[in-house]
C-alpha positions in Angstrom: 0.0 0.0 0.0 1.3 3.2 -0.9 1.4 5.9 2.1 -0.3 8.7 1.3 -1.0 12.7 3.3 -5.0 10.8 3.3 -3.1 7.8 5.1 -0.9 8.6 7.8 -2.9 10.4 11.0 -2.5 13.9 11.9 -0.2 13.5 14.8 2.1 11.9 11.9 1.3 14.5 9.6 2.2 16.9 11.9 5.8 15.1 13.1 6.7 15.3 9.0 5.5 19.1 8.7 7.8 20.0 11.8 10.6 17.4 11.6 12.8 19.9 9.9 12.4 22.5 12.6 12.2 19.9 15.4 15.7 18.3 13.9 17.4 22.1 13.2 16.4 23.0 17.2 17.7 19.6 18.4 20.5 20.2 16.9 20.9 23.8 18.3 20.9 23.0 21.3 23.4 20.3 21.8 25.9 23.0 20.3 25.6 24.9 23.3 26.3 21.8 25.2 23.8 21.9 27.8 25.7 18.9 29.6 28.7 19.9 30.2 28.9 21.9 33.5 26.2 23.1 35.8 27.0 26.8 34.4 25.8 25.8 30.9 22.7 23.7 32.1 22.0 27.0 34.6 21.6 28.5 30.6 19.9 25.9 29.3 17.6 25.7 32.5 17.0 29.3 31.1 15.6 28.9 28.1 13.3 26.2 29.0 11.9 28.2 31.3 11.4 31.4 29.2 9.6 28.8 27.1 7.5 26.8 29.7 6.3 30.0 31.4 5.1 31.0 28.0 3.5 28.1 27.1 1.7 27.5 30.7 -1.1 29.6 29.5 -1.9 26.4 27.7 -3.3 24.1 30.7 -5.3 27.1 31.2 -7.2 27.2 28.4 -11.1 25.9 28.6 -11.4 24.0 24.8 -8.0 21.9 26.2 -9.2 21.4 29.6 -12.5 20.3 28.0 -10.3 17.5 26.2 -7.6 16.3 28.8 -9.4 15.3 32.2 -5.6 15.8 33.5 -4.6 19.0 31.0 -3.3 20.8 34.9 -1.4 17.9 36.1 0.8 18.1 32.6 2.2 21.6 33.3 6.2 21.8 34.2 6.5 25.9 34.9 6.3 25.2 38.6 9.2 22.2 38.3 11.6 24.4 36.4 10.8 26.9 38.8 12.3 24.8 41.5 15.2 23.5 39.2 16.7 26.6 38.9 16.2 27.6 42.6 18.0 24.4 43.3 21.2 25.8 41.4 20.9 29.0 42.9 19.5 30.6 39.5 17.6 33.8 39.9 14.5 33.4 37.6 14.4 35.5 33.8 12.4 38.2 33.9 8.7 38.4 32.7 8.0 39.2 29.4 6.0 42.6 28.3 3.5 40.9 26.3 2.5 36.8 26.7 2.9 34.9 23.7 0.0 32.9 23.8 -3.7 33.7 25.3 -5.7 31.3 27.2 -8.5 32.1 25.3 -6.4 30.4 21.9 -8.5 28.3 19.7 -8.8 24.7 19.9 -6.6 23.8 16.9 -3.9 26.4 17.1 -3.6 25.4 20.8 -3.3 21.8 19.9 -0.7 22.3 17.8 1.4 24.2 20.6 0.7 21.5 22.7 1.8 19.0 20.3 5.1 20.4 21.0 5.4 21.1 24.5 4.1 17.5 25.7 6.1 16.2 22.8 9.3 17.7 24.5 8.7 15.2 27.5 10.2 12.2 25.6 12.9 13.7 24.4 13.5 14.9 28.1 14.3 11.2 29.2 17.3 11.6 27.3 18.4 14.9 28.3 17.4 13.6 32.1 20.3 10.8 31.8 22.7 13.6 30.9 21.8 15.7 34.0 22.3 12.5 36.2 25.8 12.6 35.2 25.9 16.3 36.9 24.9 14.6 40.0 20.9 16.2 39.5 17.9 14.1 39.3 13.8 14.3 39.2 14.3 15.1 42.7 16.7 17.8 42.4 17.5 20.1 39.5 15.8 18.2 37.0 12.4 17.4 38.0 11.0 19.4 34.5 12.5 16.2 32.6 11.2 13.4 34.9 8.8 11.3 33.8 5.0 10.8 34.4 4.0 7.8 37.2 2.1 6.3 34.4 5.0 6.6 31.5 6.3 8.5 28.9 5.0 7.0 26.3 1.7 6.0 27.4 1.3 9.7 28.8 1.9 10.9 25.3 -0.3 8.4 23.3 -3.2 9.5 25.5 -2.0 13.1 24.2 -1.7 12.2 20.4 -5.3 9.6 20.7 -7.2 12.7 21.8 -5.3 15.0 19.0 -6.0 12.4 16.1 -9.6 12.0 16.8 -10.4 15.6 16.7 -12.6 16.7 13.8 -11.5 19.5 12.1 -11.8 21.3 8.8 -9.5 22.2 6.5 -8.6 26.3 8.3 -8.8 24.4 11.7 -5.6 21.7 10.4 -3.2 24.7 8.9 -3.9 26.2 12.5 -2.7 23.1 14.3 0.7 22.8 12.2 0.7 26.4 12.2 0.9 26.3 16.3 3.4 23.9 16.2 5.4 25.6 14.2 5.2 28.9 16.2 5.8 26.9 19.5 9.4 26.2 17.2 10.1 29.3 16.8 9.2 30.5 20.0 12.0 28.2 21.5 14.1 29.6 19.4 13.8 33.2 20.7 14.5 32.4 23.9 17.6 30.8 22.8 18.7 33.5 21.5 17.8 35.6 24.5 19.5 33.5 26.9 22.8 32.8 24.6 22.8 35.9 23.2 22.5 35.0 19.7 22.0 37.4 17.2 
């Protein structure tokens, strides 16, 4: 059978319109070398927080809470919060303006969503490398621990609920098109916290 856009689901649809981005920001990152003392995690620890605190508007919004019985107990702003206090890391300043509004639609909320619950498998990974800096999900790390229930099983109940929506045409560009700006998003505060032109 040949695999066709009709075939694969959205959440797949949505990994191939973003793999370039998702690879490209990967790939970013590990040049900064996040793992390699507790002064460039303290940086890294920046930026993901710049980014979580943005995106925690998310598990505020109604159409997502309507969706995910659970959508509160999946935030991580609080954890990275603690993280950096456990390094002795002052937290960044707020931002003038909030990047995303609780009241976002459905779709375009989805599709941010797709990437900041998407980050938590990656984050196994990345938790592995901040063992070897003597931190855990106890200490320092807890924004990449895992959920009691599992990683992956955490995140199929995410992409089940995702695929089964039913949307039009306008409602799937704004899904990809959240994603996408979730991307982008990560990358500003990159280049806020590395000073990156």
């Amino acid at each position: 059978m040949t695999i066709t856009e009709q075939t694969l689901s959205r959440t797949q649809r949505l990994k191939a319109a973003t793999h370039a981005t998702h690879d490209a920001l990967d790939q970013r990152i590990m040049t900064y070398r996040p793992f390699a003392s507790h002064s460039h995690y303290r940086q890294f620890l920046q930026a993901q927080y710049l980014f979580l605190r943005d995106a925690d508007a998310l598990y505020d919004n109604p159409g997502l809470a309507a969706l995910f019985a659970d959508l509160a107990s999946r935030r991580r702003h609080a954890l990275i919060a603690t993280d950096l206090d456990d390094l002795g890391c002052p937290l960044p300043g707020r931002s003038a303006t909030a990047p995303i509004d609780k009241q976002l639609d459905v779709a375009t909320a989805m599709g941010w969503l797709y990437v900041v619950e998407g980050s938590k498998l990656g984050a196994a990974i990345l938790l592995k490398m901040a063992q070897a800096l003597g931190l855990s999900d106890e200490k320092g790390a807890r924004h990449l621990g895992g959920h009691p229930d599992g990683r992956a099983r955490h995140w199929r109940d995410f992409t089940q609920t995702l695929d089964a929506l039913a949307l039009d045409a306008s409602a799937e560009a704004r899904v990809t098109a959240g994603a996408k700006a979730a991307f982008t998003l990560m990358n500003q505060h990159l280049d806020q916290v590395y000073g990156c032109a």
